[in-house]
C-alpha positions in Angstrom: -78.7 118.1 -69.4 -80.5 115.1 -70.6 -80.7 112.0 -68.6 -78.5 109.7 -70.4 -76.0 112.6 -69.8 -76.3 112.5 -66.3 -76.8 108.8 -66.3 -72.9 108.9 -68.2 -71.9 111.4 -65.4 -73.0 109.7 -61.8 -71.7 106.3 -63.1 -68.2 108.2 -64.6 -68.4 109.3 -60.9 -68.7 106.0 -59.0 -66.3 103.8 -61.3 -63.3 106.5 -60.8 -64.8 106.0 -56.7 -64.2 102.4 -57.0 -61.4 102.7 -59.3 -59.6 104.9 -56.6 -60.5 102.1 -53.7 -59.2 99.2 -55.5 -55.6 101.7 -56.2 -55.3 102.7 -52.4 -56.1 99.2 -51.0 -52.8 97.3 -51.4 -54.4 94.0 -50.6 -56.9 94.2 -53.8 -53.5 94.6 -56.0 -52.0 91.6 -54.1 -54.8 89.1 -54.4 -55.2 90.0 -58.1 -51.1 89.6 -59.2 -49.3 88.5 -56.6 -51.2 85.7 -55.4 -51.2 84.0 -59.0 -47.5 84.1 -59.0 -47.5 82.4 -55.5 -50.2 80.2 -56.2 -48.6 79.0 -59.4 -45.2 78.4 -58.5 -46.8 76.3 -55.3 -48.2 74.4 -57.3 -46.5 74.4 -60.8 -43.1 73.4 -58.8 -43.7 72.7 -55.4 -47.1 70.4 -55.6 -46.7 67.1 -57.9 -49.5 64.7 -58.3 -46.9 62.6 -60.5 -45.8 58.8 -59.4 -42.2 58.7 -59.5 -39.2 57.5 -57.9 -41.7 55.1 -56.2 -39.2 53.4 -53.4 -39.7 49.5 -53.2 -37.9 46.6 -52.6 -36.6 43.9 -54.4 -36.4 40.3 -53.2 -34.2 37.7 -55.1 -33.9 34.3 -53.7 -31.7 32.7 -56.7 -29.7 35.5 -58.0 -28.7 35.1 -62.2 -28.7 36.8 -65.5 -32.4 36.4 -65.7 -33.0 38.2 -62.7 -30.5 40.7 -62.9 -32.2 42.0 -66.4 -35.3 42.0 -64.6 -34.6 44.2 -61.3 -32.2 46.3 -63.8 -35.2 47.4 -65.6 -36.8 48.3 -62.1 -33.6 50.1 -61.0 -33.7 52.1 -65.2 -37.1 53.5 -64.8 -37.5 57.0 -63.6 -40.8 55.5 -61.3 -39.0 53.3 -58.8 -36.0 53.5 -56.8 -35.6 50.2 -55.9 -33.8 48.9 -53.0 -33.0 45.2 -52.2 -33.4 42.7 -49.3 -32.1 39.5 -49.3 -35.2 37.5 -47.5 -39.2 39.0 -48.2 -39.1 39.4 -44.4 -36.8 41.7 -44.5 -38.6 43.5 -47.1 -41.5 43.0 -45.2 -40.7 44.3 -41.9 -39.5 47.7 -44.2 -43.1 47.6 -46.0 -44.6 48.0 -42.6 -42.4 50.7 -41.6 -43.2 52.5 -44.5 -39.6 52.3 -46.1 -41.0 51.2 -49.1 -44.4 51.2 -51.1 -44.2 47.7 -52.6 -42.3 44.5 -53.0 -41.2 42.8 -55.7 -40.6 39.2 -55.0 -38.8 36.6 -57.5 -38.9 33.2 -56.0 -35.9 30.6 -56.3 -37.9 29.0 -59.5 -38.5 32.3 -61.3 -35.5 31.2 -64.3 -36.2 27.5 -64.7 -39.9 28.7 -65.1 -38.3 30.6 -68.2 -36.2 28.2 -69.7 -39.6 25.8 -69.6 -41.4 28.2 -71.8 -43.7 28.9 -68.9 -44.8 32.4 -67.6 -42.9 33.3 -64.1 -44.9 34.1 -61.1 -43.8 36.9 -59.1 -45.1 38.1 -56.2 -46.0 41.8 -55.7 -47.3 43.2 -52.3 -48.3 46.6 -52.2 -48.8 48.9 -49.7 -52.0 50.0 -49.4 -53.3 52.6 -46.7 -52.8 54.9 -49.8 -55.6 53.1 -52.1 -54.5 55.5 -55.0 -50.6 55.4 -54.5 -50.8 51.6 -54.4 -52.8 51.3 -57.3 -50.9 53.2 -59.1 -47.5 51.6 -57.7 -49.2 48.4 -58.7 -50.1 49.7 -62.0 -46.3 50.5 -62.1 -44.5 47.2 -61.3 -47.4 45.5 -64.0 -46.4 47.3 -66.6 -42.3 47.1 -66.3 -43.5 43.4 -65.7 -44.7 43.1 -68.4 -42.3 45.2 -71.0 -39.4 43.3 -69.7 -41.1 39.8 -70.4 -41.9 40.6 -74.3 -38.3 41.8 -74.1 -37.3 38.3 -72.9 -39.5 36.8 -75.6 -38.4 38.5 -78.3 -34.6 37.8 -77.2 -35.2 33.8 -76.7 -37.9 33.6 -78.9 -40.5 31.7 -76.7 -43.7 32.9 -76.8 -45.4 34.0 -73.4 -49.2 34.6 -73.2 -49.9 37.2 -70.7 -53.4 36.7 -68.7 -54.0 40.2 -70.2 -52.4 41.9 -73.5 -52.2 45.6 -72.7 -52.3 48.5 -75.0 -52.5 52.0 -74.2 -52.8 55.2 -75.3 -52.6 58.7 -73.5 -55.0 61.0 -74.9 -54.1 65.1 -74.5 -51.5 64.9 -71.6 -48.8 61.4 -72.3 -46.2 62.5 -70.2 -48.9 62.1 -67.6 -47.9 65.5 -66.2 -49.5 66.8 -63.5 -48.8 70.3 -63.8 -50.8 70.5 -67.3 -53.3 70.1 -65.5 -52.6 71.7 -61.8 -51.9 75.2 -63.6 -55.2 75.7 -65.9 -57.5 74.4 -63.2 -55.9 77.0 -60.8 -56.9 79.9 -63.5 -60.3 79.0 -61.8 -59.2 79.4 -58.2 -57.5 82.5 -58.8 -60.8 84.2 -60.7 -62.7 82.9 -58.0 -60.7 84.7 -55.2 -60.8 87.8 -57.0 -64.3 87.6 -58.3 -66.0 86.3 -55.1 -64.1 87.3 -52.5 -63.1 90.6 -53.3 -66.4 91.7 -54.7 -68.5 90.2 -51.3 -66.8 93.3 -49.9 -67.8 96.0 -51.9 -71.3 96.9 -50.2 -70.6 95.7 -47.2 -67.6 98.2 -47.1 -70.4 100.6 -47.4 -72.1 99.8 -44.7 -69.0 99.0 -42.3 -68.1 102.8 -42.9 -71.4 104.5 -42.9 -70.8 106.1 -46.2 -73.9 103.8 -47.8 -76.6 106.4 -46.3 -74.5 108.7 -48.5 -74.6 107.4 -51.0 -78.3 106.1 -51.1 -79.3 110.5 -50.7 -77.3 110.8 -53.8 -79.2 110.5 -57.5 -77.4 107.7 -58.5 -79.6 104.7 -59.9 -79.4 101.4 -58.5 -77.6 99.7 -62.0 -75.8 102.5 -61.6 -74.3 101.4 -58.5 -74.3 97.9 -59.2 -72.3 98.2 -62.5 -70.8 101.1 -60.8 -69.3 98.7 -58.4 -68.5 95.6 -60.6 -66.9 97.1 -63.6 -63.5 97.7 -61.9 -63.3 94.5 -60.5 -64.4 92.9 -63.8 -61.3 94.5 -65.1 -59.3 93.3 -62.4 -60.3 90.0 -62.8 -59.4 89.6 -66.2 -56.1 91.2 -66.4 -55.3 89.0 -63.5 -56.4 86.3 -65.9 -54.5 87.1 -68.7 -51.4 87.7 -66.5 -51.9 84.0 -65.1 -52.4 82.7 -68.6 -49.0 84.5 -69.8 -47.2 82.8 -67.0 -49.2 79.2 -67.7 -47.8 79.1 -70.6 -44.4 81.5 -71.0 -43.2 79.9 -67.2 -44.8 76.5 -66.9 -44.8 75.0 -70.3 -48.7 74.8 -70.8 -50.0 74.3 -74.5 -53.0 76.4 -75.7 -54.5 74.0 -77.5 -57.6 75.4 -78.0 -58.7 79.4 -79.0 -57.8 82.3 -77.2 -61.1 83.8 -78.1 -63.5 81.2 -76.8 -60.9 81.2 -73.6 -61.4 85.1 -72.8 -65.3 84.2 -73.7 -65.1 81.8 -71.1 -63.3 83.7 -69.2 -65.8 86.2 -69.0 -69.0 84.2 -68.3 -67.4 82.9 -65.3 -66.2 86.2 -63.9 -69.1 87.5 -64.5 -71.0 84.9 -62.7 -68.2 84.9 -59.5 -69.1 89.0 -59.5 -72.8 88.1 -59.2 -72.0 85.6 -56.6 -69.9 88.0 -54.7 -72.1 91.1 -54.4 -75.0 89.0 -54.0 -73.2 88.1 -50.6 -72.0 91.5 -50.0 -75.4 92.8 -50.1 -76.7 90.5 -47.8 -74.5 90.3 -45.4 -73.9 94.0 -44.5 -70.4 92.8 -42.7 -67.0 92.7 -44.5 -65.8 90.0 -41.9 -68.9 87.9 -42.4 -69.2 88.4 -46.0 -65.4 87.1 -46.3 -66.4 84.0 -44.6 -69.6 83.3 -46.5 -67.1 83.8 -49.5 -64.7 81.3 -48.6 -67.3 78.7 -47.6 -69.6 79.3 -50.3 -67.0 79.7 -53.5 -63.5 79.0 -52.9 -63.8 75.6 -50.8 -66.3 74.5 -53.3 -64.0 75.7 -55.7 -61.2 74.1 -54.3 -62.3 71.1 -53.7 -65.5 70.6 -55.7 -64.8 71.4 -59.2 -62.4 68.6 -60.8 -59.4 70.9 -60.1 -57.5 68.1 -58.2 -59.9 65.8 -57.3 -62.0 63.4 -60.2 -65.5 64.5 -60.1 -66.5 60.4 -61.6 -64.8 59.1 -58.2 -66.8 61.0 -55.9 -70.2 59.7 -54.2 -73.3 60.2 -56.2 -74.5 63.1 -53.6 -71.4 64.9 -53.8 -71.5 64.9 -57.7 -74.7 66.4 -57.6 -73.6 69.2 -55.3 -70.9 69.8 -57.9 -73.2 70.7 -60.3 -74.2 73.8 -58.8 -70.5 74.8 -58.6 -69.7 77.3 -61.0 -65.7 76.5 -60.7 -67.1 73.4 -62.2 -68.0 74.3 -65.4 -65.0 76.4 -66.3 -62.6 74.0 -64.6 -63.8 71.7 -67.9 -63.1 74.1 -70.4 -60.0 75.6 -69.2 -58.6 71.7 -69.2 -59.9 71.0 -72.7 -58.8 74.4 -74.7 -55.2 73.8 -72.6 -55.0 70.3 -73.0 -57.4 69.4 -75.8 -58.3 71.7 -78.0 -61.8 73.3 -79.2 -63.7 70.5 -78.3 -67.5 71.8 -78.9 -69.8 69.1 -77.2 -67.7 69.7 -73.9 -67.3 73.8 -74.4 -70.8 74.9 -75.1 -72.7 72.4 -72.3 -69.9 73.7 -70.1 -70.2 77.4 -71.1 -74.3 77.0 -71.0 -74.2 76.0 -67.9 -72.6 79.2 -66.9 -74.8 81.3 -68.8 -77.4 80.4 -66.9 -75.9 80.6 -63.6 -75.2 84.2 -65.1 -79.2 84.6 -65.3 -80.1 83.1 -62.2 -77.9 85.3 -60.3 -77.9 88.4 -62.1 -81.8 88.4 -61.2 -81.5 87.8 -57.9 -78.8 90.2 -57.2 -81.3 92.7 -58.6 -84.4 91.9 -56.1 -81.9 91.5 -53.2 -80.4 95.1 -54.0 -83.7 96.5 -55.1 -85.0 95.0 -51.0 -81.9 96.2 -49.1 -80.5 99.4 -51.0 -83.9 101.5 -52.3 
């Protein structure tokens, strides 16, 4: 027998091994296609970044028409559910108690300020131990502000001049929907968890039992063992992808903008690089239970809370952006947002997927010294 032959044969040999542990250990199975179901209804229905039904209050001193058009369009829009106080320090003492995010205050002069042609001055406090949620509540009242006052002008025809003349434009997601982007940034935690955490057990497994001295006796090579032991959970990993993608899309309403192709090419480069990652670990650590805690701290925190998934990578501090750059969840956190939400946007897809590639290189090389050191 020649020795591709019996190259063919010892790795036949270990992938039906592996193939065999991945089948009789239920929780492999449940992190690969039951966790994605969990994980995506959690956050496809239960978790909502979304500003709506924002409750404030509404103070009119000198109730009219005027006003009445004004807090109606407060009461009409789906991001407020207003409520109203007859004094502001009634209002007030609610915005302390967090009753309410924000006040909207029309003073006794707010209509004869209209019928003089002038611009009305309104008051708006905000609550603001939430700096994003009052921004954004702010943002809110500015905008209906603002709509209902051309709406007055174009009724009476006076003509108001706003400090500032607003026009905007939602690029890729104008629904502002959370969720479009919640559910393709979780493909990323969910590969992660599977490529990472599930792979930084496989040697150490070895060890834990006292099967590797085995094994190491036996004629099989060390690529052999390595690819021996990633090819299975290469395969899990990506039919777990392609089983969150289905239910992205089919269950949650997520457009594909972009190619399926470059996605599964993507796809790949990052599982591959979260395999790598993993055994890398696994190898080194010689311990299931410490290699599952070096997992968690070293790729699905970072993951988590590092790679743009729910957290803006510009808004960070300058030190923490550069520690996102060695991040691989990074990388393909971009690119599953801009095939979903944007399409095949080149400049951001290939410096994304290069990136990866050579993550892919830098630790495909150091798995092999580290396994070539600790397993020959």
């Amino acid at each position: 027998m020649n020795s591709a032959a019996s190259a063919r044969i010892r790795l036949k040999g270990m992938l039906i091994k592996e193939g065999l542990q991945i089948i009789r250990d239920p929780s492999s199975i449940a992190i690969a296609f039951i966790l994605p179901v969990v994980l995506l209804f959690l956050f496809g229905y239960g978790v909502s970044l979304d500003a709506k039904h924002i409750p404030i209050g509404l103070v009119v001193e000198q109730p009219d028409t005027n006003t009445a058009s004004l807090t109606g369009s407060f009461s009409q829009s789906t991001y407020f559910t207003p409520e109203y106080f007859h004094s502001i320090k009634a209002a007030d003492t609610a915005l302390k108690e967090h009753k309410i995010e924000g006040i909207v205050w029309l003073k006794n002069n707010f209509s004869s300020q209209l019928l003089n042609g002038q611009t009305p001055d309104i008051a708006v406090l905000v609550n603001g131990v939430n700096s994003n949620q009052a921004a954004i509540t702010q943002g809110y009242i500015e905008g209906t502000w603002v709509t209902w006052l051309q709406h007055y002008a174009n009724l009476s025809g006076h003509a108001f001049k706003p400090t500032v003349e607003l026009e905007q434009r939602v690029w890729f997601n104008p629904a502002l929907n959370s969720r479009l982007y919640l559910v393709p940034g979780l493909i990323a935690i969910i590969m992660t968890l599977i490529g990472s955490l599930l792979t930084s057990m496989v040697v150490a497994r070895e060890w834990d039992r006292g099967t590797m001295e085995a094994i190491l006796v036996t004629p099989l090579h060390i690529n052999e063992f390595l690819i021996g032991k990633l090819i299975p959970y290469f395969i899990l990993g990506m039919g777990s992808m392609l089983f969150t993608v289905t239910l992205a899309i089919w269950q949650f309403d997520v457009p594909l903008l972009g190619s399926f192709w470059l996605l599964l090419l993507s796809s790949t480069l990052f599982m591959l690089v979260s395999l790598a990652i993993g055994l890398l670990i696994s190898i080194v650590s010689k311990n299931q239970f410490i290699a599952g805690q070096i997992s968690i701290m070293v790729t699905f925190l970072p993951a988590f809370m590092l790679s743009g998934f729910i957290f803006d990578i510009n808004s960070m501090p300058e030190v923490t952006q550069l520690i996102t750059q060695i991040v691989p969840a990074r990388y393909f956190v971009a690119i599953l947002q801009t095939l979903f939400l944007a399409g095949n946007i080149w400049p951001v897809l290939l410096a994304n997927m290069g990136a990866l590639v050579l993550m892919l290189i830098f630790f495909a090389i150091i798995v092999r010294k580290k396994s070539t050191n600790h397993l020959e």
